[in-house]
Wavefront OBJ file of the C-alpha trace (Angstrom):
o trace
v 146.497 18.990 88.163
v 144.957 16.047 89.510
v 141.890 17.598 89.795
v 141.637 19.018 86.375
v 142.287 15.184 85.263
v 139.423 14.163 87.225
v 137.327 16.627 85.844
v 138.579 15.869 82.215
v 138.282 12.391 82.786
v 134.075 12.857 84.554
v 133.538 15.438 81.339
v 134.409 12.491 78.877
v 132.693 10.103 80.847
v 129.139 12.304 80.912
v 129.763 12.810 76.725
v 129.878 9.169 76.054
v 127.105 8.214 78.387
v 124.995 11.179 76.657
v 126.068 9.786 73.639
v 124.589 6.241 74.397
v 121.809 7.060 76.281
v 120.262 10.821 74.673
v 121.962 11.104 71.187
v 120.445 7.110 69.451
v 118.881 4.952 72.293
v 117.176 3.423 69.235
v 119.800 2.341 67.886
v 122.445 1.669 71.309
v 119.578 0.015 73.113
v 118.801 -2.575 70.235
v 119.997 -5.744 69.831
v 122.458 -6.536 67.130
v 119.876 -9.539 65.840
v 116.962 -6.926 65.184
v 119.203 -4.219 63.239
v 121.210 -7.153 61.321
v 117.739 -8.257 60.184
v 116.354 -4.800 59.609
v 118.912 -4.257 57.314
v 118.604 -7.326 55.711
v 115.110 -5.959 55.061
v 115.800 -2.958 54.083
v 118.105 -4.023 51.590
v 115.080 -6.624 50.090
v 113.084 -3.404 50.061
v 115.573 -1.868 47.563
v 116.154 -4.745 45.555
v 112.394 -5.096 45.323
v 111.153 -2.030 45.217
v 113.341 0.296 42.558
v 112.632 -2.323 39.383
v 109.360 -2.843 40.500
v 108.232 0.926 40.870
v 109.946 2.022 38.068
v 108.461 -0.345 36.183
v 105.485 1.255 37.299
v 106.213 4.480 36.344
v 107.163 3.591 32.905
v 104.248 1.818 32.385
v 102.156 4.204 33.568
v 104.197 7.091 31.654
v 103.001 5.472 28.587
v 99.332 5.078 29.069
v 98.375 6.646 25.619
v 94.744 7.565 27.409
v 95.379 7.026 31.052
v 92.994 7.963 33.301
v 92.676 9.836 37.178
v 93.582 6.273 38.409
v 96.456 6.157 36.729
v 97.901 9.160 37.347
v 97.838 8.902 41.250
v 99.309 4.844 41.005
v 101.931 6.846 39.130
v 102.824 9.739 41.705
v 101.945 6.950 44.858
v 105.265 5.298 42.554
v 107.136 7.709 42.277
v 106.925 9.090 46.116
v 107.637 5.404 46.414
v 110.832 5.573 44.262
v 112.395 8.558 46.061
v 112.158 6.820 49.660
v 113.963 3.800 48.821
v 116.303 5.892 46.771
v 117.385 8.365 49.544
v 115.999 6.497 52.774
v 117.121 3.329 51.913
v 120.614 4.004 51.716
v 120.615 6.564 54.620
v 119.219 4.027 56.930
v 121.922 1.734 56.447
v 124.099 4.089 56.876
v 123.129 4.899 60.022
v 122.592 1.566 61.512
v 125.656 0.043 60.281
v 127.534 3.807 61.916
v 128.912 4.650 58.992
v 127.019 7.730 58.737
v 129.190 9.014 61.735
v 131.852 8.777 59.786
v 131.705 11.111 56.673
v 128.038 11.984 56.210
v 127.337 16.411 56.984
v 124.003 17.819 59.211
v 122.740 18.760 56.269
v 122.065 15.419 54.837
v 119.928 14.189 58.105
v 117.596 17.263 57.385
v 117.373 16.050 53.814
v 116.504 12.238 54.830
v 114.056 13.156 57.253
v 112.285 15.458 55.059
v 112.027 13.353 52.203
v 110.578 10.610 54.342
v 107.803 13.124 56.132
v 107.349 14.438 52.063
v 106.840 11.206 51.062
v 104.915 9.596 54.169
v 102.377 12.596 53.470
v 101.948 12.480 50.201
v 101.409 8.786 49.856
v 98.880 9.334 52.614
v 97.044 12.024 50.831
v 96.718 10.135 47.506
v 96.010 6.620 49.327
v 92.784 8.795 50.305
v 92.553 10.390 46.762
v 92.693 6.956 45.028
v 89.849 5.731 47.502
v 87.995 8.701 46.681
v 88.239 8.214 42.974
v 87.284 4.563 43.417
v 84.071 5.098 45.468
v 83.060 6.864 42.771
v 83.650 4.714 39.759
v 81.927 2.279 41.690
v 78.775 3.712 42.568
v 78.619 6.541 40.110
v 80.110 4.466 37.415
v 82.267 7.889 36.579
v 85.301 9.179 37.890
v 84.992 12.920 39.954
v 87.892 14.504 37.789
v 89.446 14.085 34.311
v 92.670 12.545 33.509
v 94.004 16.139 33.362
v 93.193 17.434 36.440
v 94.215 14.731 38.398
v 97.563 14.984 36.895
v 97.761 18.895 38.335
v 96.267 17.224 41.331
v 98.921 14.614 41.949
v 101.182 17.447 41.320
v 100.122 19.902 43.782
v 100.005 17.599 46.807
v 103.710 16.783 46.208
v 104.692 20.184 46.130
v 102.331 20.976 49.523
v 104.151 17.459 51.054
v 107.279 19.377 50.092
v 106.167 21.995 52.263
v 104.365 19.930 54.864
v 108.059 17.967 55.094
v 110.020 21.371 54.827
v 110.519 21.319 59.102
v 112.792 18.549 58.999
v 115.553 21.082 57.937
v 115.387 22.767 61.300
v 114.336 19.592 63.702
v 117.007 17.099 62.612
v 120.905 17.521 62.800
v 123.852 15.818 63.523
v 124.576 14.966 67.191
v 128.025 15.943 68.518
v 128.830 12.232 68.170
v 128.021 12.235 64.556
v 124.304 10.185 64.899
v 121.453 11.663 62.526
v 118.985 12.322 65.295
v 116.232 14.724 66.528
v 117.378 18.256 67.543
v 116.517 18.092 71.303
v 116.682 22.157 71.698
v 113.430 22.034 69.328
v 111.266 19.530 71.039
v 108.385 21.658 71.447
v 108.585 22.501 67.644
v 109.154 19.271 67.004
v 105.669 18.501 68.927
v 103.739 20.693 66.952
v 104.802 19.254 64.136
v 104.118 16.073 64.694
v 101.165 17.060 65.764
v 99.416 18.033 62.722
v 101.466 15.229 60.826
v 99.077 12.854 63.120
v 96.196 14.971 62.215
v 96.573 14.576 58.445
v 97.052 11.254 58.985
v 94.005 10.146 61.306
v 91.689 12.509 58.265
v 93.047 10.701 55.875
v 92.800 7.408 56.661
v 89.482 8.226 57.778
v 88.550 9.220 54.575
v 89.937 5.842 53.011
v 88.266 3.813 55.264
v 84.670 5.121 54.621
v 85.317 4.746 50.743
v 86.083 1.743 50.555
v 83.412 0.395 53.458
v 80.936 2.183 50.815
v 82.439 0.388 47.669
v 82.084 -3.092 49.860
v 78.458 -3.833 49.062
v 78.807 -2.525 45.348
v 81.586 -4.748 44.651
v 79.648 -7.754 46.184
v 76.106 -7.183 44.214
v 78.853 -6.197 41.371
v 78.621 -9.487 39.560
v 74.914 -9.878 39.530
v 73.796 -8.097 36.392
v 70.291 -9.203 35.592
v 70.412 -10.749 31.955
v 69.129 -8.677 28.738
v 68.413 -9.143 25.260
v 71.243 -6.838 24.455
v 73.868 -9.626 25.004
v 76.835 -7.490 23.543
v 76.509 -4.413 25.519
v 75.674 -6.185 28.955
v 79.210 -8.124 28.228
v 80.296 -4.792 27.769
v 78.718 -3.779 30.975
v 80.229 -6.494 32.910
v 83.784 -6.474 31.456
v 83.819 -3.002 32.428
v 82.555 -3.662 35.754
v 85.000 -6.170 36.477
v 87.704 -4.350 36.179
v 87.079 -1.556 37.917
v 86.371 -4.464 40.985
v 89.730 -5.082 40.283
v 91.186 -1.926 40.634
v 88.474 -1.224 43.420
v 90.461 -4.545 45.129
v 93.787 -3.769 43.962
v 94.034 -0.429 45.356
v 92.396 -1.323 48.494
v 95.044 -3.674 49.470
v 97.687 -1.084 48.605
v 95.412 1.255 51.042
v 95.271 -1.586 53.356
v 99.277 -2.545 53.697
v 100.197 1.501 53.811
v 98.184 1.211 57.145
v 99.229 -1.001 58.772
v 102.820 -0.867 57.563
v 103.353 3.068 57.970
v 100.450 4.229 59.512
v 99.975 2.272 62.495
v 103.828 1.540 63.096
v 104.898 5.254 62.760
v 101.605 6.741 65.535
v 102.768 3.715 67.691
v 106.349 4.777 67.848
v 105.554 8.495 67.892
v 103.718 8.013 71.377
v 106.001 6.100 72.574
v 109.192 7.918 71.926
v 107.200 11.038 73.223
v 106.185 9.556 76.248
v 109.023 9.237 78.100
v 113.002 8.816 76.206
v 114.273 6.582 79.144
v 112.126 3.223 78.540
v 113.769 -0.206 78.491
v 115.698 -2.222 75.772
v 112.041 -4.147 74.922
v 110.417 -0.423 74.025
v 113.447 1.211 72.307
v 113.396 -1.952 70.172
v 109.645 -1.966 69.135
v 110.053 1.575 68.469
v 112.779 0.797 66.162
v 111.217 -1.525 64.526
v 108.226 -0.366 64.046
v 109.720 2.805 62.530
v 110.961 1.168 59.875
v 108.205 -1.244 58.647
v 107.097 1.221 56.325
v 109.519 -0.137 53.431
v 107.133 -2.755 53.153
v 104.849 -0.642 51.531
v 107.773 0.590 48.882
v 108.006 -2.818 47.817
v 104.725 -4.570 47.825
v 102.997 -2.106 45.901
v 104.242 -3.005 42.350
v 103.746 -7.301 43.432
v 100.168 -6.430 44.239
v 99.391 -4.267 40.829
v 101.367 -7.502 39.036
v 99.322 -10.420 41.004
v 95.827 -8.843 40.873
v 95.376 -6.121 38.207
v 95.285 -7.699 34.840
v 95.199 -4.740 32.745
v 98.695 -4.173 34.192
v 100.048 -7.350 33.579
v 99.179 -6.844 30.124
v 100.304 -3.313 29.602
v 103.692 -5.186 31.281
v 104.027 -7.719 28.485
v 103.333 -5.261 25.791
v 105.668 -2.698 26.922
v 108.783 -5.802 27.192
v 107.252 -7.304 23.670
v 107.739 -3.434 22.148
v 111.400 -3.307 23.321
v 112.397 -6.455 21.946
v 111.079 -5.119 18.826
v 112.467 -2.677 18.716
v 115.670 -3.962 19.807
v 115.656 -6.531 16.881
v 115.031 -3.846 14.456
v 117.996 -1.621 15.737
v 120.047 -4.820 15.406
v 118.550 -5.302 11.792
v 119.028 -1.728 10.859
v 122.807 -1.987 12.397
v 123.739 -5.036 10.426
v 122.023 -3.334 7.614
v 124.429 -0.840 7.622
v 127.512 -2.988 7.215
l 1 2 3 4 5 6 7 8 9 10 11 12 13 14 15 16 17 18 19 20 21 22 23 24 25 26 27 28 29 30 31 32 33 34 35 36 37 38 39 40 41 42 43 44 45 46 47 48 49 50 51 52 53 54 55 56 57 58 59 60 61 62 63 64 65 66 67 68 69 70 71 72 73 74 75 76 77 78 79 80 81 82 83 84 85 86 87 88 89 90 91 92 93 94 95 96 97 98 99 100 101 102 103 104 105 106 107 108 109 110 111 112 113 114 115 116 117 118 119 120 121 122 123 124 125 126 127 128 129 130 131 132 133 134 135 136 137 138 139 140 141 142 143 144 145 146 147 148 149 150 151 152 153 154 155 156 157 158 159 160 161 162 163 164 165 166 167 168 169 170 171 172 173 174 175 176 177 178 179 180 181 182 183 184 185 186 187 188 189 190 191 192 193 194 195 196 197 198 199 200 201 202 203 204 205 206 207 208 209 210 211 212 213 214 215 216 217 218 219 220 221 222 223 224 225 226 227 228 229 230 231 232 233 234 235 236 237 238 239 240 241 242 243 244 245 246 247 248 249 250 251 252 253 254 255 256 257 258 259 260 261 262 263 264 265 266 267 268 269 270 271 272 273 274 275 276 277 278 279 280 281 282 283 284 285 286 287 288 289 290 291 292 293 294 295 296 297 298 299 300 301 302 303 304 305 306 307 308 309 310 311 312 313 314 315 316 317 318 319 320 321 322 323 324 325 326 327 328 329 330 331 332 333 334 335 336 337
């Protein structure tokens, strides 16, 4: 009897110290400061980033003529949208525990694929947008119609779909109840990751050289030589200024998904597959880290609103055609009676 108690007793023991040390080191081995204030930013994220992508969508939905720009801001929003929608909320969960206490396996495979889905596909049209802005700048001409980057746009959400589809079999519930990666798939899991890193490294790659081609153009931009045809060099320059802008705009957009996403999620990727007994210090970075990338949710839409001015002013228009239209509903209503 005694020694069935002792082995009952060692048996619990070994489940609660897998539990702490296997199942969420991330989480057991960081300090209550870090995820308080990880939360706190998360939360910021959410209360930033929903109005402020929406807005962008809405805007952008409305774009009587828009063109292949637009159409990739609008899908980078939306991929935006859905991570704060089902990330946001899952991450809290899980930090604050909660999520041990109600939330089913299959709802960790959802929240991990929709942030792979998403982390790809903004990655993808990052390097689209980069693409599309090289050549406005030095062919003065976008490389596809309005139309076709729509389809575009499209497509690589449904292949990030696919890309993300592994999640479903790499991330469960742990016997504890923590939303964690499915240990009995590691190798899988490596594979995976694997070619996750390798679309992101072409990617970025891809970015990088467009926009360290569009540097000089946008420099010798503003010196048009003068001509008699005062009216169409205006023209000429108006034009060219904006597309700076956008050039500039989307740049910086290009330039905070790096280092908030991309550099933060390779970082922690090598070191959680390095070795999954490091110190407090590592677990901590690694958690961290991991979770910068809501930064990018949220800064997107304050960077469009600060430096593109066409936006701005498609922003004012759309809020000045709702109050219209609200006065004349009120008008028409008191019309009625």
């Amino acid at each position: 009897m005694d020694s069935l108690n002792g082995t009952s007793t060692m048996n619990d023991t070994n489940e609660t110290s897998h539990d702490t040390a296997l199942e969420n080191p991330l989480l057991n081995l960081t300090p209550e400061g870090f995820v308080h204030g990880l939360l706190a930013f998360i939360a910021l994220a959410m209360l930033l980033g929903l109005p402020g992508n929406f807005l962008v969508v809405l805007v952008h939905w409305r774009i009587k003529t828009p063109t292949a720009t637009d159409w990739v801001v609008f899908y980078i929003a939306v991929c935006d949208i859905c991570s704060l929608i089902v990330c946001g909320p899952s991450f809290i969960l899980s930090m604050t525990k909660l999520w041990n206490l109600f939330m089913p396996s299959i709802m960790c495979s959802f929240h991990f694929m929709i942030v792979h889905t998403c982390f790809i596909a903004s990655t993808f049209l990052i390097a689209v947008s980069a693409v599309i802005c090289r050549s406005v700048m030095i062919n003065n001409r976008e490389p596809m119609s309005a139309r076709t980057s729509k389809l575009f746009g499209a497509f690589v959400i449904f292949c990030s779909i696919g890309l993300g589809s592994p999640a479903i079999v790499l991330h469960k519930n742990t016997p504890s109840g923590f939303c964690y990666n499915d240990k009995q798939k590691a190798q899988l899991q490596t594979i995976v990751f694997a070619v996750y890193l390798l679309i992101t490294l072409i990617s970025n790659a891809i970015t990088s050289v467009c926009y360290l081609n569009i540097i000089p153009k946008i420099c010798n931009a503003t010196r048009v030589a003068p001509t008699d045809l005062d009216n169409v060099n205006d023209v000429f320059v108006r034009t060219r200024r904006a597309a700076i802008k956008v050039s500039i705009c989307l740049a910086l957009v290009s330039v905070v998904f790096l280092f908030s996403t991309v550099v933060p999620l390779v970082v922690a990727t090598l070191l959680s597959a390095s070795n999954h007994n490091v110190g407090v210090a590592v677990n901590t970075l690694i958690f961290v880290l991991s979770r910068l990338y809501f930064m990018n949710n949220f800064t997107n839409p304050l960077i469009y609103l600060f430096i593109n001015r066409r936006f701005r002013h498609r922003v004012r228009m759309l809020f000045k055609r709702s109050r219209i239209n609200t006065v004349n509903a009120i008008n028409a209503h008191s019309g009625i009676f």
